[in-house]
C-alpha positions as CSV (number, residue, x, y, z in Angstrom):
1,X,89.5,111.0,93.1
2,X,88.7,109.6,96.1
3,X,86.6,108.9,99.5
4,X,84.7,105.7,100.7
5,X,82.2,106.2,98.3
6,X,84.1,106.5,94.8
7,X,83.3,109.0,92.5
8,X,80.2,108.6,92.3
9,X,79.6,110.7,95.3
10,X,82.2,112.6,95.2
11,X,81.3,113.8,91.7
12,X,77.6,114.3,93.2
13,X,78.3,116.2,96.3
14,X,80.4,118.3,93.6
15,X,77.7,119.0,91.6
16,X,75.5,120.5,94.7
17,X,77.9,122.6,95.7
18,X,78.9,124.1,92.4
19,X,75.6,125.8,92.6
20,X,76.7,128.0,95.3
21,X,81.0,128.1,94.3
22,X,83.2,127.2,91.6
23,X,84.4,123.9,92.1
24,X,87.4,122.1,90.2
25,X,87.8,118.2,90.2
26,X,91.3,116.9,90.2
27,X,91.4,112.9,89.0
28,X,90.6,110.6,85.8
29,X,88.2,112.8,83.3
30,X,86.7,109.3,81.8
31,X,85.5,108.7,85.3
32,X,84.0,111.7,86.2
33,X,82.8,113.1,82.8
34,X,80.2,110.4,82.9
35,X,78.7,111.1,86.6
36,X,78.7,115.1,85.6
37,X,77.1,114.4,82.7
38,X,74.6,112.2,84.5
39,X,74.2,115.1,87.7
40,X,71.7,117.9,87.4
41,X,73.4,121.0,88.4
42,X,73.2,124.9,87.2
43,X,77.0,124.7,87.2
44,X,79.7,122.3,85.9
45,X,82.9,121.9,88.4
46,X,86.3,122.0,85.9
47,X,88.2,119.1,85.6
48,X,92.2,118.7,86.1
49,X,92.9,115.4,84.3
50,X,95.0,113.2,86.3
51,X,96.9,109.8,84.9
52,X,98.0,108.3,87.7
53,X,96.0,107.5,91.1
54,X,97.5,108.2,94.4
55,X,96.5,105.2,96.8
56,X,96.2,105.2,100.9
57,X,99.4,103.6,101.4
58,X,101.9,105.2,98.9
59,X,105.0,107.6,100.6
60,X,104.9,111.2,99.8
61,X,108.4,110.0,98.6
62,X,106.9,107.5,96.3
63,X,104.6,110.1,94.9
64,X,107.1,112.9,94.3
65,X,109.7,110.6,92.8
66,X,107.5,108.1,90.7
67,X,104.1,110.0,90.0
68,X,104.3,113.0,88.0
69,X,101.0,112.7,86.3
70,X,99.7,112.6,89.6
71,X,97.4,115.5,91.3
72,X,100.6,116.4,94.1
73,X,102.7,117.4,91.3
């Protein structure tokens, strides 16, 4: 889970929308249990629990041939 500002805000900005749609988080559930836990929202986003991080600079062919806990697969 991703963005400039970590999961922090993306957890956050989550959290607001899930008031108005059902939202599902894709990354590492001990990371973003913690900032759901901490949000104030109506509504809880699911989470798809993700091992392995994809970064900026890895290959769709690195991904699909060494990643398969990853959230492309």
């Amino acid at each position: 889970m991703g963005g400039d500002g970590g999961v922090d805000v993306t957890v956050t900005a989550a959290l607001a929308a899930a008031r108005a749609a059902d939202i599902t988080l894709v990354g590492d559930r001990r990371a973003i249990e913690p900032v759901l836990l901490a949000g104030d929202s109506p509504g809880r986003p699911e989470i798809i629990h993700t091992e392995e991080r994809i970064e900026q600079g890895d290959s769709l062919a690195t991904i699909l041939r060494h990643r398969a806990r990853a959230s492309l697969r």
